[in-house]
FIBA-981039 format. One record per residue (C-alpha): x, z, y; residue in three letters. Coordinates in steps of 0.2 Angstrom, whole numbers, padded with zeros to 4 digits. Each point is the difference from the previous one (the first is absolute). Example, Ala and Ser with C-alpha at 12.3 -4.5 7.8 and 13.67 -1.06 7.14 Angstrom:
FIBA-981039
{pt {0062, 0039, -0022}, 'ALA'}
{pt {0006, -0003, 0017}, 'SER'}
end
This chain:
FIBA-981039
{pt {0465, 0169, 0497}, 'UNK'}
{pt {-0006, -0014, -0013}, 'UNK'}
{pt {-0016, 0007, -0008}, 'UNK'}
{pt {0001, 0005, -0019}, 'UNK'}
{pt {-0007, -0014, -0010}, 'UNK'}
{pt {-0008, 0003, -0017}, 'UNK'}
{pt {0003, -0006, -0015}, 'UNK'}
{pt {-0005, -0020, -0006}, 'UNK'}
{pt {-0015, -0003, -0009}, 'UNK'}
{pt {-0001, -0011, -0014}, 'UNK'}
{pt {-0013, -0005, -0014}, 'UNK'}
{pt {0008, -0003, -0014}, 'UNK'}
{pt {-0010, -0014, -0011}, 'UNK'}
{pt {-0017, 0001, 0012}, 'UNK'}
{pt {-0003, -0013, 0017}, 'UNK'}
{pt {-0009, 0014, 0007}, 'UNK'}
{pt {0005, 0008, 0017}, 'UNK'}
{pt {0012, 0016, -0004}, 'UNK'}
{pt {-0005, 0009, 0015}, 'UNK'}
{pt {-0017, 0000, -0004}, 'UNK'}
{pt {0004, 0003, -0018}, 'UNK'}
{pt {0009, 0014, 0007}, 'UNK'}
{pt {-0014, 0008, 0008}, 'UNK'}
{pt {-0015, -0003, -0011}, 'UNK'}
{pt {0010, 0001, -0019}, 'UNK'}
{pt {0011, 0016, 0007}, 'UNK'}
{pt {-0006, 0008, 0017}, 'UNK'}
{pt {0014, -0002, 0013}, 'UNK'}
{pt {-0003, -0008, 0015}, 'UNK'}
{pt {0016, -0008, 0001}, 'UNK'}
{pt {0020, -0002, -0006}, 'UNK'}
{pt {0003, 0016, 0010}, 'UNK'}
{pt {-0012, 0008, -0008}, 'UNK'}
{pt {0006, -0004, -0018}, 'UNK'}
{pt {0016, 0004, 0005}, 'UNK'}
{pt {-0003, 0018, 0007}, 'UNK'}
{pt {-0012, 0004, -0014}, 'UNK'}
{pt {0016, -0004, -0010}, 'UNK'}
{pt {0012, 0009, 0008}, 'UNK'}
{pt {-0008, 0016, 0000}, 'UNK'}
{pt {-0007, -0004, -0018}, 'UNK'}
{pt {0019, 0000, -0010}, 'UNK'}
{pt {0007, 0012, 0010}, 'UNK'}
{pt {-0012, 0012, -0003}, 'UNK'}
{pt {-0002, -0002, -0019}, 'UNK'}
{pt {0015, -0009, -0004}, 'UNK'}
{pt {0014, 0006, 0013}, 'UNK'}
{pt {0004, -0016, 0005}, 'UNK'}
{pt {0003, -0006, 0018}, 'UNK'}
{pt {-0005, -0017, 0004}, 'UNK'}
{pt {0011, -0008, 0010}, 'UNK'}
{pt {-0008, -0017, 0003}, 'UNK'}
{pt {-0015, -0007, -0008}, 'UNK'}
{pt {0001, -0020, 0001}, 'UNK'}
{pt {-0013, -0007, -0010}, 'UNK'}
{pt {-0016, 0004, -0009}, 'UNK'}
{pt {-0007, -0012, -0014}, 'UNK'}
{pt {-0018, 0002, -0004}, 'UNK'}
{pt {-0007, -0007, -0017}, 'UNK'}
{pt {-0019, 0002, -0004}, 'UNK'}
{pt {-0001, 0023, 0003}, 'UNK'}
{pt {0020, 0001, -0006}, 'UNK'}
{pt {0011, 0001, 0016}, 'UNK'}
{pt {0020, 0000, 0001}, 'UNK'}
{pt {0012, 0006, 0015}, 'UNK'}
{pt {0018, -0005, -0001}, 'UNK'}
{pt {0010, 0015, 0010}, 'UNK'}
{pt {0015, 0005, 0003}, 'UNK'}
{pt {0003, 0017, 0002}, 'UNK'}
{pt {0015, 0013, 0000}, 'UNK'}
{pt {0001, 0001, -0020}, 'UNK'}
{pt {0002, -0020, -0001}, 'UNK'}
{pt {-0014, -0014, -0004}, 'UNK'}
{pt {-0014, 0003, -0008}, 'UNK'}
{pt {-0018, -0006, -0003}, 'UNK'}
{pt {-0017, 0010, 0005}, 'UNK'}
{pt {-0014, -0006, -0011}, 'UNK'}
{pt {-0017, 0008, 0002}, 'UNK'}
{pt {-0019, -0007, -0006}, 'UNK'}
{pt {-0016, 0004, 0008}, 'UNK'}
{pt {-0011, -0003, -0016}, 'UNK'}
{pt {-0003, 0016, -0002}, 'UNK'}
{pt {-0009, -0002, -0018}, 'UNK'}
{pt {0019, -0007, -0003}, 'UNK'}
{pt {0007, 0016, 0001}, 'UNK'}
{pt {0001, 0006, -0018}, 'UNK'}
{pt {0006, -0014, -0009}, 'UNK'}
{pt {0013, -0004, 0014}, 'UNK'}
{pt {0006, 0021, -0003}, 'UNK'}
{pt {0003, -0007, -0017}, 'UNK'}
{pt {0008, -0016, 0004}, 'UNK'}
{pt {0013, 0011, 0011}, 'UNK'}
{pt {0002, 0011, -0015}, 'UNK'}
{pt {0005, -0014, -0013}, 'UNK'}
{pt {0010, -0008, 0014}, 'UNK'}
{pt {0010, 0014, 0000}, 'UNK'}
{pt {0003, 0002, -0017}, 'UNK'}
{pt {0005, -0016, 0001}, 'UNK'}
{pt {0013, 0004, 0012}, 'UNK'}
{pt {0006, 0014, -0009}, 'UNK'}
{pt {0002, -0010, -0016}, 'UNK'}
{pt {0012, -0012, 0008}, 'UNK'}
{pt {-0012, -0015, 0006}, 'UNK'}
{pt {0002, -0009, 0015}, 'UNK'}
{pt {-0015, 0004, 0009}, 'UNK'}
{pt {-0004, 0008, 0018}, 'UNK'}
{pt {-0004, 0018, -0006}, 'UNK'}
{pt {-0010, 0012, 0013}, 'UNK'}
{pt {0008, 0012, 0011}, 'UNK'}
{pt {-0006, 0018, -0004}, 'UNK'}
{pt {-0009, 0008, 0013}, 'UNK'}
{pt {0003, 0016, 0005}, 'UNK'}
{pt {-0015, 0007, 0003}, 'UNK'}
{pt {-0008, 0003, -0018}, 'UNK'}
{pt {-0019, -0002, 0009}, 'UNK'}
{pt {0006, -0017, 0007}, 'UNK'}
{pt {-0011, -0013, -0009}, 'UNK'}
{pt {0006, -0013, -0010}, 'UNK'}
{pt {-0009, -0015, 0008}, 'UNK'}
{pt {0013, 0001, 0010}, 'UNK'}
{pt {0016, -0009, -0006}, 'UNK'}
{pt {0018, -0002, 0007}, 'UNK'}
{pt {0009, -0010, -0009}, 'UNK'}
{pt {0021, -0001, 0002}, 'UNK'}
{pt {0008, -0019, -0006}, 'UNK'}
{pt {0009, -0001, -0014}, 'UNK'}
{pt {0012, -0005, 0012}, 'UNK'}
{pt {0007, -0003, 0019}, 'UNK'}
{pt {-0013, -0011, 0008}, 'UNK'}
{pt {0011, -0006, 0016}, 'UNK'}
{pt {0002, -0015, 0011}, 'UNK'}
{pt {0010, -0011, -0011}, 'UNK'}
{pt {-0013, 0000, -0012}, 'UNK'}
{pt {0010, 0008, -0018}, 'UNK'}
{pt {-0019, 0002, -0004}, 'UNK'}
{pt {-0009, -0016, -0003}, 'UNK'}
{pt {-0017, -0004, -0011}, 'UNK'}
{pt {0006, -0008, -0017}, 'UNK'}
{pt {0006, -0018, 0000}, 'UNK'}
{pt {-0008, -0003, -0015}, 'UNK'}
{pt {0000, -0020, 0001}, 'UNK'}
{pt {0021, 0001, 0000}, 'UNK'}
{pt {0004, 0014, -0012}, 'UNK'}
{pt {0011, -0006, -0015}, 'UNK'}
{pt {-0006, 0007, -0016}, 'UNK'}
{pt {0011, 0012, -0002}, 'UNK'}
{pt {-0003, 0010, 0015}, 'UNK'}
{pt {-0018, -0004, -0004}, 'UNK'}
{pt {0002, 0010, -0019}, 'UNK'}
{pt {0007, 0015, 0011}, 'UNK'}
{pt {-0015, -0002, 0011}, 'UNK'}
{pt {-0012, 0000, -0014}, 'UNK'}
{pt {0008, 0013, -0010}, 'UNK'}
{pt {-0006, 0011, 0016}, 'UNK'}
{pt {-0019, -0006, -0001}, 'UNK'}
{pt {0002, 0005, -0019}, 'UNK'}
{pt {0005, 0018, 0002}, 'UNK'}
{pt {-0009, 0003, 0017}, 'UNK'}
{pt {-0016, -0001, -0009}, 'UNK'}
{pt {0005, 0011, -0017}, 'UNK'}
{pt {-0005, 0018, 0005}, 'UNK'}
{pt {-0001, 0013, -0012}, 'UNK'}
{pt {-0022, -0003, -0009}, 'UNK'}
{pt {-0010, 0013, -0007}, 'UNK'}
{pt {0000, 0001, -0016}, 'UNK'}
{pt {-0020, 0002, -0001}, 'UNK'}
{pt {-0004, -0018, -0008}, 'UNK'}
{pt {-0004, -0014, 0011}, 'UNK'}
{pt {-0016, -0011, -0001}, 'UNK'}
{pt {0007, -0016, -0004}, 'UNK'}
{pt {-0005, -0013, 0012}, 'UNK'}
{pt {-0004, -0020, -0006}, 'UNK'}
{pt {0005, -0010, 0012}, 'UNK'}
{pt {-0007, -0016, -0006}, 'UNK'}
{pt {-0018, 0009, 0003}, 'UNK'}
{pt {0004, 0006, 0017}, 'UNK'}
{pt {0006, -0019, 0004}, 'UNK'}
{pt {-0016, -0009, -0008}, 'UNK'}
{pt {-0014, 0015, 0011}, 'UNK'}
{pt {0011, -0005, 0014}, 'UNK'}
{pt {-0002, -0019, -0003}, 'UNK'}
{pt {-0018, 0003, 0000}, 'UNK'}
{pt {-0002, 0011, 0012}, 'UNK'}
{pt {0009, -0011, 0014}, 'UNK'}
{pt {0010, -0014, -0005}, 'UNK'}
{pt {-0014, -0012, -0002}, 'UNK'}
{pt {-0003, 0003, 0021}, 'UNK'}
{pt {0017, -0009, 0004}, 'UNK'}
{pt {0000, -0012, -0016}, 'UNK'}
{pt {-0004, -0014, 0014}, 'UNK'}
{pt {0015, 0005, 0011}, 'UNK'}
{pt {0012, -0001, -0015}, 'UNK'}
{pt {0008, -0014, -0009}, 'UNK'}
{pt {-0010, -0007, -0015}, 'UNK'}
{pt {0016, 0000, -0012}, 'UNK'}
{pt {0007, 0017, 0004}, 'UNK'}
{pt {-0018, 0009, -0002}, 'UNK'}
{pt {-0005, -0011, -0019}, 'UNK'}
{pt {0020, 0004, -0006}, 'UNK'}
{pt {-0004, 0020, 0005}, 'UNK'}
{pt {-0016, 0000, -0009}, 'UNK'}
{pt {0009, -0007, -0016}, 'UNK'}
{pt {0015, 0013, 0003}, 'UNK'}
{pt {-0014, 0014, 0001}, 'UNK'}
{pt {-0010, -0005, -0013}, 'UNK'}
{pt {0016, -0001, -0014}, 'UNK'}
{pt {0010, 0016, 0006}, 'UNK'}
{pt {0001, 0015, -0012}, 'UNK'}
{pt {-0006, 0015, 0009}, 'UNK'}
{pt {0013, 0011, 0006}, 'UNK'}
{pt {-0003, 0016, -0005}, 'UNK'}
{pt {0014, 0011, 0005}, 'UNK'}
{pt {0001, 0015, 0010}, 'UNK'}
{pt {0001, -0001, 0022}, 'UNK'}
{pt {0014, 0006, 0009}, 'UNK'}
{pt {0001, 0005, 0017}, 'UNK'}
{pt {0005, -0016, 0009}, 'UNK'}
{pt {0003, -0003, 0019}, 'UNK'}
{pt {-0013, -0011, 0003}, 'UNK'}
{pt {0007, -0010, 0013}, 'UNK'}
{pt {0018, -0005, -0004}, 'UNK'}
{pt {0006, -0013, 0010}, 'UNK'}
{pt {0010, -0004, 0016}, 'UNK'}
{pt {-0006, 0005, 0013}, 'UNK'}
{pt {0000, 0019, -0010}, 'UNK'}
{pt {0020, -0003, -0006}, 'UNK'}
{pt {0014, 0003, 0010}, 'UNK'}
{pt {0017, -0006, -0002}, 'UNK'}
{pt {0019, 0005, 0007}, 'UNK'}
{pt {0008, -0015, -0003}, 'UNK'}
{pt {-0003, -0004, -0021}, 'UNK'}
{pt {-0005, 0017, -0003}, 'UNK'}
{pt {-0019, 0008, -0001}, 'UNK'}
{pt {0001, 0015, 0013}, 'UNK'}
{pt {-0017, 0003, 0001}, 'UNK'}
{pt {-0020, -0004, -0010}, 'UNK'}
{pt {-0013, 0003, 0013}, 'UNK'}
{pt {-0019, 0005, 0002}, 'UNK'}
{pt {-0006, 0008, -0016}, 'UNK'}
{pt {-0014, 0002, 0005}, 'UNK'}
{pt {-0010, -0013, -0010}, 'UNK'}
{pt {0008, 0010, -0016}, 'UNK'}
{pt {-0012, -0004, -0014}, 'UNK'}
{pt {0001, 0001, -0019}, 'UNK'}
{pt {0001, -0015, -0007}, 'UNK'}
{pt {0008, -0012, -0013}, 'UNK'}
{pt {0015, -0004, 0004}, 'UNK'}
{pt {-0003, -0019, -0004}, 'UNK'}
{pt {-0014, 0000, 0014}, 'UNK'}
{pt {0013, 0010, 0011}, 'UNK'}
{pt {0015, -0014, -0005}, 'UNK'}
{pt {-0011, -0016, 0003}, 'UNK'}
{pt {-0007, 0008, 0017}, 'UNK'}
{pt {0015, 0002, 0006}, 'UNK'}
{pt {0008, -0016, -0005}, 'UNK'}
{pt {-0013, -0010, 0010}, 'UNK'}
{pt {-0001, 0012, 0015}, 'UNK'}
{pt {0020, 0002, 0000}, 'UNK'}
{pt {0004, -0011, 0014}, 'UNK'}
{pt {-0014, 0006, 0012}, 'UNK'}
{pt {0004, 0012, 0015}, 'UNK'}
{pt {-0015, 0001, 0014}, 'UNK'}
{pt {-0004, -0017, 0008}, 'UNK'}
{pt {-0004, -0020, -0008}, 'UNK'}
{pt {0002, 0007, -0018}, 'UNK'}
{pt {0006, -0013, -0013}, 'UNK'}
{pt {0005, -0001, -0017}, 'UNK'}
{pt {0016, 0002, -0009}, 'UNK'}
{pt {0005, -0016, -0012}, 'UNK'}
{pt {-0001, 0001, -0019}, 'UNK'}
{pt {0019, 0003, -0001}, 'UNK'}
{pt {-0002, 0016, 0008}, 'UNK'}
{pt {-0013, 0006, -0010}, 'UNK'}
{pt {0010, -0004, -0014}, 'UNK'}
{pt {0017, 0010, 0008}, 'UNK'}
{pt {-0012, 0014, 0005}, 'UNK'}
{pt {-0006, 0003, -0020}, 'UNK'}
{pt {0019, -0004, -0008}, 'UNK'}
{pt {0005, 0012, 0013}, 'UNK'}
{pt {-0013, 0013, -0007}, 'UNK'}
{pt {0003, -0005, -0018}, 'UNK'}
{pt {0017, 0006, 0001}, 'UNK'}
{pt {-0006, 0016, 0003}, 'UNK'}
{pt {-0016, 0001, -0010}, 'UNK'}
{pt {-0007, -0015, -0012}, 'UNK'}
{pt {-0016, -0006, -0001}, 'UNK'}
{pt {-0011, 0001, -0013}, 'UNK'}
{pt {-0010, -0016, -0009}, 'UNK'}
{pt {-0016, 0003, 0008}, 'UNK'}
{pt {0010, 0004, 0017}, 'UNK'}
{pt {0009, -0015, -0002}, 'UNK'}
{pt {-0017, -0009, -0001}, 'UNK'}
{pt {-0009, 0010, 0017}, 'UNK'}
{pt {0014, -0002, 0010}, 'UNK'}
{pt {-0003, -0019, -0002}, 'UNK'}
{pt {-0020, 0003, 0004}, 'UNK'}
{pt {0004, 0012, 0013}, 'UNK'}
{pt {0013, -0009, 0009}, 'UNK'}
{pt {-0012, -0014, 0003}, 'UNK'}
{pt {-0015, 0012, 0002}, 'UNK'}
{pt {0008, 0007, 0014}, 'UNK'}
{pt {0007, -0016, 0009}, 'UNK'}
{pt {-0019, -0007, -0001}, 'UNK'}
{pt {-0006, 0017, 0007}, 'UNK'}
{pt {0010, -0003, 0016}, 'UNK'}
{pt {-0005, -0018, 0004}, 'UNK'}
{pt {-0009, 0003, 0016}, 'UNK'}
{pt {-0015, -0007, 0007}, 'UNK'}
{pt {0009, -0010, 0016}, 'UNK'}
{pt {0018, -0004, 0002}, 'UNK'}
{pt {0010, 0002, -0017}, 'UNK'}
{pt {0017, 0002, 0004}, 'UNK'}
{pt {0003, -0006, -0019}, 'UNK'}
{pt {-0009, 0011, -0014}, 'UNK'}
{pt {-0010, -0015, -0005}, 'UNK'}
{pt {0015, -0012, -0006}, 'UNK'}
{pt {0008, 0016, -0006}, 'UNK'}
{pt {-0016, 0005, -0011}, 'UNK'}
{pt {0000, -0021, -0006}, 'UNK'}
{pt {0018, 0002, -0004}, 'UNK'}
{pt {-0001, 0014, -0011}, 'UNK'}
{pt {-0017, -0007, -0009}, 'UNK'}
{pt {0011, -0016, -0002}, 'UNK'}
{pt {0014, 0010, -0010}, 'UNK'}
{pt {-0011, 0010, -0010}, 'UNK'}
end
């Protein structure tokens, strides 16, 4: 009789071994210990029988196990940062709110046991994930503009939760930009391009300070958290960088990190930029001053992300946008 194998190991953005990861980040021995520990797991607070377990994906203390089980497919998710634990409770509330205000995202299962913590997450797609792949990551690079307005008109709305009326302090990003120049940016000044950096400065140094109030933003909106049944969203991943923010910082962010996934990142060309915020801007204009940040933040981020060896391309990027501005 063929022996019962356990599940494949992966890490998901790290070079490190997974089965050592395994062991030292989450205390199995093995795949057959990760896979027994999650069979008894979800059937004894979830009711859920796993029929096969065929891959676990670790990333830094955040693991993920792609099952099948008697209900359909689904997705265990489960941290062991325990100091994590109460903002990732919150993060599963919002998500489902989220779910149950219409929003594409990968709500959590309820748990029937009440005492059950809620570390522990298992997270049903938004849809089928079978063999013949009707769930892929975004192909952001080939979207036509109008299946991109659709697709912005969900990162609009998924970050709009009803706020408390108690008044916000009103945050100046042009301060928060200049302590961080100081604080760090001078360190990489010899890594990054001459013309990029001086035309930042100047962008900085003449911007109106954006005073408006944060939202609740994803935090990391791109790819490799989007995915897609042929044209259409069916799914924003991994809240769990949720922040409060400006929405400009949020927009320019993800503009420049919208074509990464998990290996060799590289940047996206002006032009998408440019689809991304018309796409937004059907859905929700820009402001003066916002108009004027997205510009420094664009590039502020694109410098941010020229590495210290082997630039797969942020460098020429970061030239090319000082260049147009």
């Amino acid at each position: 009789m063929e022996r019962h194998r356990g599940p494949r190991l992966e890490m998901l953005w790290e070079s490190c071994d997974p089965e050592q990861t395994l062991a030292q980040r989450f205390g199995f021995a093995d795949a057959d210990a990760v896979d027994g520990w999650l069979r008894v797991t979800l059937a004894t607070y979830w009711d859920v029988i796993i029929e096969s377990c065929d891959r676990v994906v670790m990333s830094d203390h955040n693991a993920l196990a792609w099952l099948t089980t008697t209900s359909g497919a689904l997705i265990a998710k489960w941290s062991a940062a325990s100091k994590l634990f109460p903002r990732l409770s919150r993060v599963a509330r919002l998500t489902q709110w989220l779910d149950g205000e219409g929003l594409p995202v990968s709500a959590p299962v309820h748990c029937a046991m009440a005492q059950c913590r809620s570390s522990w997450m298992a997270c049903r797609w938004p849809c089928s994930m079978s063999s013949t792949g009707r769930c892929s990551m975004s192909p952001i690079l080939s979207r036509s503009a109008p299946q991109g307005r659709r697709w912005l008109n969900c990162i609009v709305r998924s970050v709009d939760p009803p706020m408390s009326n108690t008044p916000l302090r009103r945050a100046k990003l042009s301060c928060r930009l200049r302590h961080e120049w100081h604080a760090g940016w001078s360190r990489r000044s010899r890594m990054c391009p001459s013309l990029p950096s001086r035309r930042l400065r100047r962008l900085v140094a003449s911007a109106r300070v954006l005073d408006d109030v944060p939202q609740l933003v994803h935090g990391d909106f791109r790819s490799a958290n989007v995915l897609c049944s042929g044209s259409s969203v069916v799914g924003v991943l991994d809240f769990e960088e949720i922040r409060r923010d400006h929405c400009v910082d949020e927009l320019a962010r993800s503009a420049v990190l919208l074509g990464t996934r998990f290996h060799d990142w590289g940047p996206v060309s002006p032009e998408v930029h440019a689809q991304f915020l018309a796409g937004y801007e059907t859905v929700r204009r820009l402001s003066p001053p916002e108009k004027h940040w997205w510009d420094v933040l664009v590039l502020w981020y694109t410098l941010a992300f020229v590495p210290v060896g082997h630039d797969p391309g942020w460098a020429d990027s970061a030239e090319t946008l000082a260049a147009a501005r």
